[in-house]
FITOR-862269 format. One record per residue: residue number from 1; z, y, x negated of N, C-alpha, C, CB in turn. Coordinates in steps of 0.05 Angstrom, whole numbers, plus 32768, in hexadecimal, padded with zeros to 4 digits. Last residue first. Glycine has a CB too. Example, Ala and Ser with C-alpha at 12.3 -4.5 7.8 and 13.67 -1.06 7.14 Angstrom:
# FITOR-862269
{r 2 {808E 7FD3 7EFF} {808F 7FEB 7EEF} {809D 8001 7EFE} {8072 7FF4 7EE6}}
{r 1 {809C 7F8E 7EF8} {809C 7FA6 7F0A} {809C 7FBE 7EF8} {80B5 7FA7 7F1E}}
END
This chain:
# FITOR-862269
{r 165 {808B 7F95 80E0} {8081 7FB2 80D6} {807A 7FC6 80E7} {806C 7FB0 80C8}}
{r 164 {80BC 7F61 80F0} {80A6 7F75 80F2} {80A6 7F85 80E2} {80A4 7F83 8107}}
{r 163 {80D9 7F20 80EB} {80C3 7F2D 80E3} {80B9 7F47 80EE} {80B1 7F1D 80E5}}
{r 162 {80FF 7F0C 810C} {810B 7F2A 8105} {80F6 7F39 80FB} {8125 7F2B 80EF}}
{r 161 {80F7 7ED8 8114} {80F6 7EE3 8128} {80FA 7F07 8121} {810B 7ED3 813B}}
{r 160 {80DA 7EBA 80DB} {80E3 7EC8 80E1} {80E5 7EDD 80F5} {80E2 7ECA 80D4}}
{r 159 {80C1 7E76 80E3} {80B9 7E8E 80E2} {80D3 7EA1 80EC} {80A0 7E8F 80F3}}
{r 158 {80C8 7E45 80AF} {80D6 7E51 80CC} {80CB 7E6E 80C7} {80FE 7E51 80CF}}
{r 157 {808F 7E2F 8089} {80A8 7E3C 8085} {80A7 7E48 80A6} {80A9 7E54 8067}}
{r 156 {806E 7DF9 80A3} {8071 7E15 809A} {808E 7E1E 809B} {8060 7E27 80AC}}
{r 155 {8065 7DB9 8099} {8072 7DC8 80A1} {8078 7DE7 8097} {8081 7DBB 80A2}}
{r 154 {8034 7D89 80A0} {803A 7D94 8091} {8047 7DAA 80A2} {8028 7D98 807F}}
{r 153 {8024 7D56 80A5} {8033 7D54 80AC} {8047 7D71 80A3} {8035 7D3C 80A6}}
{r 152 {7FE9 7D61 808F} {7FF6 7D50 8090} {8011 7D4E 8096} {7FF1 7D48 8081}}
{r 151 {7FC9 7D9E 809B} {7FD1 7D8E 8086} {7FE7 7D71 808F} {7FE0 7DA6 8071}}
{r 150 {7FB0 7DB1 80BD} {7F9A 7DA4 80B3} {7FAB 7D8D 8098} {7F82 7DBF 80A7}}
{r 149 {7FD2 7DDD 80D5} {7FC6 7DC4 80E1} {7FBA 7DA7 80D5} {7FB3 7DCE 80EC}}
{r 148 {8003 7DF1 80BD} {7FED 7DF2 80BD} {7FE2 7DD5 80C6} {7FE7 7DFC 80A6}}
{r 147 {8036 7DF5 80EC} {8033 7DF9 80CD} {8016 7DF5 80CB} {8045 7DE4 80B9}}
{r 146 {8046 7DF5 811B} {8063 7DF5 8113} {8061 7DFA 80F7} {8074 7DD9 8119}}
{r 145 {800D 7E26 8140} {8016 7E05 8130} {8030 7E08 8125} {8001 7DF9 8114}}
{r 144 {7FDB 7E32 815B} {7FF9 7E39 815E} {8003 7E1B 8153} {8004 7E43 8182}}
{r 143 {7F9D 7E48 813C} {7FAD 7E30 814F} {7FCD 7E32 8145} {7F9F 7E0B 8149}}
{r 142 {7F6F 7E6F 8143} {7F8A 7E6D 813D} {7F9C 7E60 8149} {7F93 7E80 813B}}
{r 141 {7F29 7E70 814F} {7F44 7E71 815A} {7F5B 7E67 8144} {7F45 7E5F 8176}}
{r 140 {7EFB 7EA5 813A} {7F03 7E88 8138} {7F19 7E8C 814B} {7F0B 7E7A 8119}}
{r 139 {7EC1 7EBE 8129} {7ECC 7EBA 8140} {7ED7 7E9F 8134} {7EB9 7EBC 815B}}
{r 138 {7EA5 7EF1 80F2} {7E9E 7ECB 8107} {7EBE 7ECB 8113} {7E95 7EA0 80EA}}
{r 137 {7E74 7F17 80E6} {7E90 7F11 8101} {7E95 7EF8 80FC} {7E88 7F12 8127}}
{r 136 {7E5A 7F37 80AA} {7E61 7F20 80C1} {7E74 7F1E 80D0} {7E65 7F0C 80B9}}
{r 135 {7E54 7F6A 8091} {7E4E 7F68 80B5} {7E54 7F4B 80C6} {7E2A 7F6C 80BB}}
{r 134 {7E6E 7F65 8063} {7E54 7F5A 8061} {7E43 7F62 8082} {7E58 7F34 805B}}
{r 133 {7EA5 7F6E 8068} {7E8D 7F7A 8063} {7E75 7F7B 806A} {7E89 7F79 8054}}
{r 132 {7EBC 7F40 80A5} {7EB2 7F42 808B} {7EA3 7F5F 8077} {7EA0 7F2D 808F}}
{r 131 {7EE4 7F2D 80D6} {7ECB 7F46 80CF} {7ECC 7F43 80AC} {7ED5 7F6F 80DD}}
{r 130 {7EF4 7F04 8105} {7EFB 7F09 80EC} {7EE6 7F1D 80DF} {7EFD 7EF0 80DE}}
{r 129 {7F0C 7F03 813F} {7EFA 7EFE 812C} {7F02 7F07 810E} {7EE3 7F0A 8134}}
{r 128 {7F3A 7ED2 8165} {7F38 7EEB 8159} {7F17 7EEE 8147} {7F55 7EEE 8145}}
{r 127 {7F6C 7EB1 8190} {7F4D 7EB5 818A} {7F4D 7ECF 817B} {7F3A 7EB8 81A6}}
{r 126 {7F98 7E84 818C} {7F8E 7EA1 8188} {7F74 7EA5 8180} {7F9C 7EAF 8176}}
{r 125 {7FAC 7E4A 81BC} {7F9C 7E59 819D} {7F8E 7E77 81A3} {7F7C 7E41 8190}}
{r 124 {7FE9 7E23 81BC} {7FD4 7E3D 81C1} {7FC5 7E3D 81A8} {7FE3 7E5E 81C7}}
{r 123 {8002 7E03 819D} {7FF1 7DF3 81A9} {7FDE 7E0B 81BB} {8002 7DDA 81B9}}
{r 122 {803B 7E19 81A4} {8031 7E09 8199} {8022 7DFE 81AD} {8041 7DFB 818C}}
{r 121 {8030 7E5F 81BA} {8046 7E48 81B9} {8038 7E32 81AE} {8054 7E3F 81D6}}
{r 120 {8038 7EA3 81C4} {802D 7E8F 81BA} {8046 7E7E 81B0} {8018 7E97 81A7}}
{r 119 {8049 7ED9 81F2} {804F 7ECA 81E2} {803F 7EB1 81E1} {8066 7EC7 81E4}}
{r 118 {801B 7F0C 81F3} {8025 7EF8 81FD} {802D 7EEB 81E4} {8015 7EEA 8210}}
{r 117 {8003 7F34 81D7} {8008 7F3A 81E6} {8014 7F29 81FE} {7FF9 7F45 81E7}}
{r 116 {8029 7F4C 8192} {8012 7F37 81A4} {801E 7F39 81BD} {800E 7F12 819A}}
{r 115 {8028 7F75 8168} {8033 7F77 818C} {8026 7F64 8199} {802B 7F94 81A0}}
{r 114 {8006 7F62 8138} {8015 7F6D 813F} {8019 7F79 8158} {8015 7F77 8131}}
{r 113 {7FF3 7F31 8110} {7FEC 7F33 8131} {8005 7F3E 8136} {7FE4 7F15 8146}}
{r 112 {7FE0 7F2B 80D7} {7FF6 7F2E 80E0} {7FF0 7F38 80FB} {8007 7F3D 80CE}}
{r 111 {7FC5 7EF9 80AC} {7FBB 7F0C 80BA} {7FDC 7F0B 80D0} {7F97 7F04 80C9}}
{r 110 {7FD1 7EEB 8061} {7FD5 7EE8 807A} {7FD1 7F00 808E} {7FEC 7EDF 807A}}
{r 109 {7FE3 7EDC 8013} {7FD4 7EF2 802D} {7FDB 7EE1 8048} {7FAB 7EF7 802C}}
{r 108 {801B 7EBD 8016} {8007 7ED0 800E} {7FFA 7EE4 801B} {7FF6 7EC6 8006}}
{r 107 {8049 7EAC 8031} {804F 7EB5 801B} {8039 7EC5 8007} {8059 7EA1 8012}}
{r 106 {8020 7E80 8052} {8039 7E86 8051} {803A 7E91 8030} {804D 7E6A 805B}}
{r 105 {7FDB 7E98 8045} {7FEE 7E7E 804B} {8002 7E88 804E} {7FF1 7E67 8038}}
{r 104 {7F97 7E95 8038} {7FAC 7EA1 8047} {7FC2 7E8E 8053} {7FA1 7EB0 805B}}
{r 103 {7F67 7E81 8004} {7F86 7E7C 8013} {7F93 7E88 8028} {7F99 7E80 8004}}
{r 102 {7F2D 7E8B 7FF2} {7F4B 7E93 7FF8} {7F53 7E8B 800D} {7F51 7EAC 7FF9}}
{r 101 {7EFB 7E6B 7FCB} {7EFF 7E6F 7FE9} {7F1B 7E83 7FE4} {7F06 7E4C 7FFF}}
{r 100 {7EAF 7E78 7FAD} {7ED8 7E6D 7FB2} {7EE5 7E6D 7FC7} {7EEE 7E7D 7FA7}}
{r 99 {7E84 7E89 7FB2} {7E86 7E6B 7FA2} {7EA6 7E6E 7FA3} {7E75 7E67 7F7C}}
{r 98 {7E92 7ECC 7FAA} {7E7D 7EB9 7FA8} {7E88 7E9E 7FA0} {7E67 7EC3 7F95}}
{r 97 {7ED4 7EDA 7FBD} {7EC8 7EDD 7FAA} {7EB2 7EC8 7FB1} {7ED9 7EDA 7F91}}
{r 96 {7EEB 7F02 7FEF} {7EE4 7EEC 7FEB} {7ED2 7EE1 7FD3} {7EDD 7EE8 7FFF}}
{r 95 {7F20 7F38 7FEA} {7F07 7F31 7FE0} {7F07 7F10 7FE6} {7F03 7F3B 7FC0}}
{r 94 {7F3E 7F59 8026} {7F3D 7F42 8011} {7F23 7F2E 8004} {7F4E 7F31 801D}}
{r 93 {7F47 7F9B 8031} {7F39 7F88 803C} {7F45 7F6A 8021} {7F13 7F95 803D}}
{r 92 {7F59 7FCB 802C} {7F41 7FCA 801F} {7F3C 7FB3 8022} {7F3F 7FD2 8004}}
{r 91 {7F94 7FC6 8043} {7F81 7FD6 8043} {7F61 7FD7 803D} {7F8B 7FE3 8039}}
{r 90 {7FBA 7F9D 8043} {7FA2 7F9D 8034} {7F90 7FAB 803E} {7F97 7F87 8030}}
{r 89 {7FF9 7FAA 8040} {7FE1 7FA7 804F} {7FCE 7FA6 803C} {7FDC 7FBB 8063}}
{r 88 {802C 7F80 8026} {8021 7F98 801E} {8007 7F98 8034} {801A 7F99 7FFB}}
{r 87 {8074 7F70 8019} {805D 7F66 8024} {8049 7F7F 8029} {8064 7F57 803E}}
{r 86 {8098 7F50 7FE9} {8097 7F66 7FF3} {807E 7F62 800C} {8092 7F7C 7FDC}}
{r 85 {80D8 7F39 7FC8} {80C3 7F30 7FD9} {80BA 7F4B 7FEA} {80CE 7F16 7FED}}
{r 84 {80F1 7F38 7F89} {80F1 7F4A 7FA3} {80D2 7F46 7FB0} {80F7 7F6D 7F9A}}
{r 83 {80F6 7F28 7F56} {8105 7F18 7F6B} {8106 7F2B 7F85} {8126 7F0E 7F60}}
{r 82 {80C5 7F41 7F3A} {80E5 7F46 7F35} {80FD 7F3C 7F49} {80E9 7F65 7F34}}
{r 81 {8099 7F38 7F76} {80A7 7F48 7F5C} {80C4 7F47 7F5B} {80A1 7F68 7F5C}}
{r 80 {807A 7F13 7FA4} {8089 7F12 7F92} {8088 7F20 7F77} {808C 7EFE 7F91}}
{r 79 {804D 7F23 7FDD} {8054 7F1A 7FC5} {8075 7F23 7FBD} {803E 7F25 7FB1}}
{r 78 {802C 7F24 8017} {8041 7F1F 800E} {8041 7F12 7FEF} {804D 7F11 8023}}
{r 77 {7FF3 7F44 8032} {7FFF 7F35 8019} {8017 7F36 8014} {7FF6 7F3B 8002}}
{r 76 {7FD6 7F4F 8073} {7FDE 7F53 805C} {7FE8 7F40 8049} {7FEC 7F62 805F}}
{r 75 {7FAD 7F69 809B} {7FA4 7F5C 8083} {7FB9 7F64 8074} {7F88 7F64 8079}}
{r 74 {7FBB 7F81 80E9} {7FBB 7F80 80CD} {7FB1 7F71 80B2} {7FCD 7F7F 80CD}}
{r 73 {7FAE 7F87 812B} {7FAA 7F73 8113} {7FB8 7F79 80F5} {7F8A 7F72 810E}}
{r 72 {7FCC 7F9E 8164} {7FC4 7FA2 8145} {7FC4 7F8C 813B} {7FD3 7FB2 8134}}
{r 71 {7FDA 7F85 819C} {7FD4 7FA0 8191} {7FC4 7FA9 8176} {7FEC 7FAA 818E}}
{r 70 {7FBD 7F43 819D} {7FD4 7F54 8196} {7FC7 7F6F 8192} {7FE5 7F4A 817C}}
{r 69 {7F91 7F2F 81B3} {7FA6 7F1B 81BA} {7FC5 7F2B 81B4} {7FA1 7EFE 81A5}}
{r 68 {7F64 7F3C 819E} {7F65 7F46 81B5} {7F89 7F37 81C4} {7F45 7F3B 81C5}}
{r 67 {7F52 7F48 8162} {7F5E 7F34 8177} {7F6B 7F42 8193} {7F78 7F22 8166}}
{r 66 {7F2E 7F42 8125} {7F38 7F50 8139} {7F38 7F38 8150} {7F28 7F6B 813F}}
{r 65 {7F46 7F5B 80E3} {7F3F 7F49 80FB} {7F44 7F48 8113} {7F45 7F37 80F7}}
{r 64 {7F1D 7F75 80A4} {7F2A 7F72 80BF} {7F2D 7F5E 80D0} {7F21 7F7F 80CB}}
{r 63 {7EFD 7F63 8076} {7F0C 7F80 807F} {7F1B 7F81 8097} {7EF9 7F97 8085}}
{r 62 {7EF0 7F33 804C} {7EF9 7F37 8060} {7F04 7F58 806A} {7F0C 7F23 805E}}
{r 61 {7EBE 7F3A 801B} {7ED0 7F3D 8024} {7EDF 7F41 803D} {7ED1 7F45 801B}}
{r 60 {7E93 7F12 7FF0} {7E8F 7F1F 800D} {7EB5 7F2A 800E} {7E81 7F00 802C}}
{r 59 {7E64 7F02 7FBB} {7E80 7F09 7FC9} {7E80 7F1B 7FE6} {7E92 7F1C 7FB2}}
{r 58 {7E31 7ED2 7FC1} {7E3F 7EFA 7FC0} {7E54 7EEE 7FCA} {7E32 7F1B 7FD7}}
{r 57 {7E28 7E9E 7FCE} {7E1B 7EAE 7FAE} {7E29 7ED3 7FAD} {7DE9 7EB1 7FB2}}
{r 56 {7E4E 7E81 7FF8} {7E32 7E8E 7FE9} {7E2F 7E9C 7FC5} {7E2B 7EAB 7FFF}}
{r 55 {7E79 7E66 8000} {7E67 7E56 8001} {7E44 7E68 7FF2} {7E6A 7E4C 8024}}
{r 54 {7EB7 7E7F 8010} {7E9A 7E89 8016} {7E88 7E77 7FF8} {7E9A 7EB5 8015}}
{r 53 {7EEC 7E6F 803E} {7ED6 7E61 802D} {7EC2 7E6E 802D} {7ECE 7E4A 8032}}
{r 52 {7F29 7E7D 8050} {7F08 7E8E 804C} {7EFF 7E7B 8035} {7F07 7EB9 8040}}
{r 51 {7F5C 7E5E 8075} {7F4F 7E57 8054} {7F36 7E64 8059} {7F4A 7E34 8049}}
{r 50 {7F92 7E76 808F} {7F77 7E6B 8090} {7F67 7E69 8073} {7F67 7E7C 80A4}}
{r 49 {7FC5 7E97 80C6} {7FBE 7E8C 80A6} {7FA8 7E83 80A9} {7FD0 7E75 8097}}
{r 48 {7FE8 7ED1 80E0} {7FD1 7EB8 80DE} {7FCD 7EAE 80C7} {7FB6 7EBD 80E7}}
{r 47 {8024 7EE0 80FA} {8014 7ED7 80F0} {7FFD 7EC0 80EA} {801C 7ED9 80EA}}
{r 46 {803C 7F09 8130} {8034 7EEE 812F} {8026 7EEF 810D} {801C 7EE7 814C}}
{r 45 {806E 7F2D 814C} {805C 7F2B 8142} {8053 7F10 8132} {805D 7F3F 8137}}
{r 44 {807B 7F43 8198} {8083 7F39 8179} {806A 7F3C 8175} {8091 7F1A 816F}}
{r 43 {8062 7F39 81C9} {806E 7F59 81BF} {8079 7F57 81A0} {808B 7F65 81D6}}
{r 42 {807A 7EFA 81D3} {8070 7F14 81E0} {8072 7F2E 81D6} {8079 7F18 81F5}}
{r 41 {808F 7ED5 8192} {8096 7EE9 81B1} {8081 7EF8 81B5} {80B2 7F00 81B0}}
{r 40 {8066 7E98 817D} {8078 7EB0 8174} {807B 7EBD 8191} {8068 7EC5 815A}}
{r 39 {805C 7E62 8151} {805F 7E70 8167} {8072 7E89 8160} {8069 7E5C 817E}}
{r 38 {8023 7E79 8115} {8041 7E6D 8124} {8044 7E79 813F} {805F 7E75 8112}}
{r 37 {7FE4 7E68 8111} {7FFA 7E75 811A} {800B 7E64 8120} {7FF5 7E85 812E}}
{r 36 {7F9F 7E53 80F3} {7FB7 7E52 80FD} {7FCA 7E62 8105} {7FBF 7E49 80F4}}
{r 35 {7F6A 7E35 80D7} {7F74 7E54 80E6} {7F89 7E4C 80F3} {7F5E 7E65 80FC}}
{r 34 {7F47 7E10 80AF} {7F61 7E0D 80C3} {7F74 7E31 80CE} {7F7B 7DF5 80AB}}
{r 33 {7F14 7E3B 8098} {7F20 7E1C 8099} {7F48 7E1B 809E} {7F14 7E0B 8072}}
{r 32 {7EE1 7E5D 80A1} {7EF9 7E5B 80A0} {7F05 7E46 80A5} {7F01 7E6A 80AC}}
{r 31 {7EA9 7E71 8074} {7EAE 7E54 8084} {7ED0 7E5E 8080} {7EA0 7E2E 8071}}
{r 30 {7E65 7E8E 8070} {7E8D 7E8C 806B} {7E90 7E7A 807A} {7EA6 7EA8 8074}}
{r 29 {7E2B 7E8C 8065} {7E3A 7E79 804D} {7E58 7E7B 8051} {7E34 7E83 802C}}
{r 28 {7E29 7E87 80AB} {7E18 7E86 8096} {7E2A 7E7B 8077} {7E0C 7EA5 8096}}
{r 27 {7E6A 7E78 80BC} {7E53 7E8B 80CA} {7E44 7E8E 80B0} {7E5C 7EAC 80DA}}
{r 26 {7E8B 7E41 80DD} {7E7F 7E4F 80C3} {7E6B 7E62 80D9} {7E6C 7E36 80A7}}
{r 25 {7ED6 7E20 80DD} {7EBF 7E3A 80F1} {7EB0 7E3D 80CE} {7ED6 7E67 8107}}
{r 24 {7EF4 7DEF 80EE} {7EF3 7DFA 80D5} {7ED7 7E0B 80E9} {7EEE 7DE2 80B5}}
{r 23 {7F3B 7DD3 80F3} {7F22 7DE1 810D} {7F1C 7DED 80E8} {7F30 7E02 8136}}
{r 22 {7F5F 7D95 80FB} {7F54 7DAB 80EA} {7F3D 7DB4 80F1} {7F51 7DA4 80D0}}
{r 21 {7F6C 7D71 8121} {7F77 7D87 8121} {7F6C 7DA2 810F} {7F8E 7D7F 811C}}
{r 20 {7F4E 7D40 8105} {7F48 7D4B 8126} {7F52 7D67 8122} {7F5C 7D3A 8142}}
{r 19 {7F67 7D3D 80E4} {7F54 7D47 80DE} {7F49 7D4C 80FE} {7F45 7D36 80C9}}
{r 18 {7FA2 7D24 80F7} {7F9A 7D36 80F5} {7F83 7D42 80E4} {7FAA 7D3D 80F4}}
{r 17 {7F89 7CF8 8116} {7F95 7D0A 8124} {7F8B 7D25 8115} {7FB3 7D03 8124}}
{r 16 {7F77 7CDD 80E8} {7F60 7CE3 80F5} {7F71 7CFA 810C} {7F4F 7CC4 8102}}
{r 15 {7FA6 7CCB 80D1} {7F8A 7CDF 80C4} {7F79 7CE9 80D6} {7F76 7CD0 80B2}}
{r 14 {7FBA 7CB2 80FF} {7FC4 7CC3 80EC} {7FB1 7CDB 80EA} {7FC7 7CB5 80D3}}
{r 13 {7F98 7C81 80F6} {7FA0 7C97 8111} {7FA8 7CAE 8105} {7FB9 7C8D 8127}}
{r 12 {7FAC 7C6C 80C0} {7F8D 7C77 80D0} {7F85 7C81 80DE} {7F80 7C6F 80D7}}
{r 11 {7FE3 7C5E 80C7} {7FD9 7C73 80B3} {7FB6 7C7E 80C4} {7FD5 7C60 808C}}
{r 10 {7FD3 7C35 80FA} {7FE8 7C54 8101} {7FDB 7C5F 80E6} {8014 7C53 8101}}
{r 9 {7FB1 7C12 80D4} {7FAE 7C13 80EF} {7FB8 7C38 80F5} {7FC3 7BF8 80FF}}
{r 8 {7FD9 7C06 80AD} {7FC1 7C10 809A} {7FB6 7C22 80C6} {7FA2 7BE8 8080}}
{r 7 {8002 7BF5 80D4} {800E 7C06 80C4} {7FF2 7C14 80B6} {8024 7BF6 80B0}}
{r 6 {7FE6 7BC3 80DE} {7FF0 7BD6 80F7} {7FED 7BED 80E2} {8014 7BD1 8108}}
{r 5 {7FDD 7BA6 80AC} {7FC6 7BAB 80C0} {7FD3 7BC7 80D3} {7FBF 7B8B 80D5}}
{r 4 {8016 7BA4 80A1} {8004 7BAD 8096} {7FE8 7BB7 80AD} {8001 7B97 8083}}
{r 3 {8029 7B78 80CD} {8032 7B8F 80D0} {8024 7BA4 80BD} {804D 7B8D 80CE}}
{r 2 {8005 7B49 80C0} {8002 7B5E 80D9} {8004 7B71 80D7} {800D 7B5F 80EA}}
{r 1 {8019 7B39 8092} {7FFE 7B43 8091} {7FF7 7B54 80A9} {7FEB 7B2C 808E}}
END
């Protein structure tokens, strides 16, 4: 019966570790939920991931992001055709539809921190904003993680040291 008690005890630490770890930012109805990065080289290039929750009645769309942490930002999408993985900028930004959220994750969209200007390591965080149509900024950080923070023991695909554009 002890060793139970302990064991329900650690599971409960656990949880609470990591919801500790999950950073969630709102500015009026957008809400960004777990912002993240892999570590990555000086002068390389980094990706960001994060869940856009917009919570209102309009669609809003993301157009940019900006960071003082690398030369260039980018907005882009990695998809799948005909067994050929491609990856595309999003020029025109990424719609947030009223009442839904999007994903940016390994293998989808994702913000690409191109010539960062130090290397990031587990447990840095990138500061950047995020610009919307709409005129909203909201300001978050990007926590340097082995995979997304918020998820449970959860591991991102190895980042590719050869990644650039």
């Amino acid at each position: 019966m002890r060793h139970l008690a302990i064991i329900a005890a650690a599971t409960a630490a656990l949880s609470l570790s990591t919801a500790a770890q999950a950073a969630t930012y709102r500015l009026g109805t957008l809400e960004v939920v777990d912002p993240w990065s892999r570590p990555a080289a000086a002068n390389g290039n980094g990706g960001g991931f994060l869940t856009i929750v917009n919570r209102g009645a309009a669609a809003d769309t993301l157009v940019a992001v900006e960071t003082a942490a690398a030369r260039k930002t980018e907005v882009h999408r990695t998809s799948t055709a005909g067994g050929v993985m491609k990856m595309e900028r999003q020029d025109a930004g990424v719609a947030i539809p009223a009442g839904k959220q999007v994903a940016f994750a390994p293998g989808g969209y994702h913000v690409m921190f191109l010539g960062l200007t130090k290397a990031t390591k587990l447990g840095d965080k990138v500061p950047a904003t995020l610009v919307f149509k709409s005129g909203a900024k909201l300001k978050v950080e990007f926590q340097v993680a082995a995979g997304a923070p918020g998820a449970a023991g959860a591991k991102a695909p190895a980042a590719d040291a050869r990644h650039h554009h």
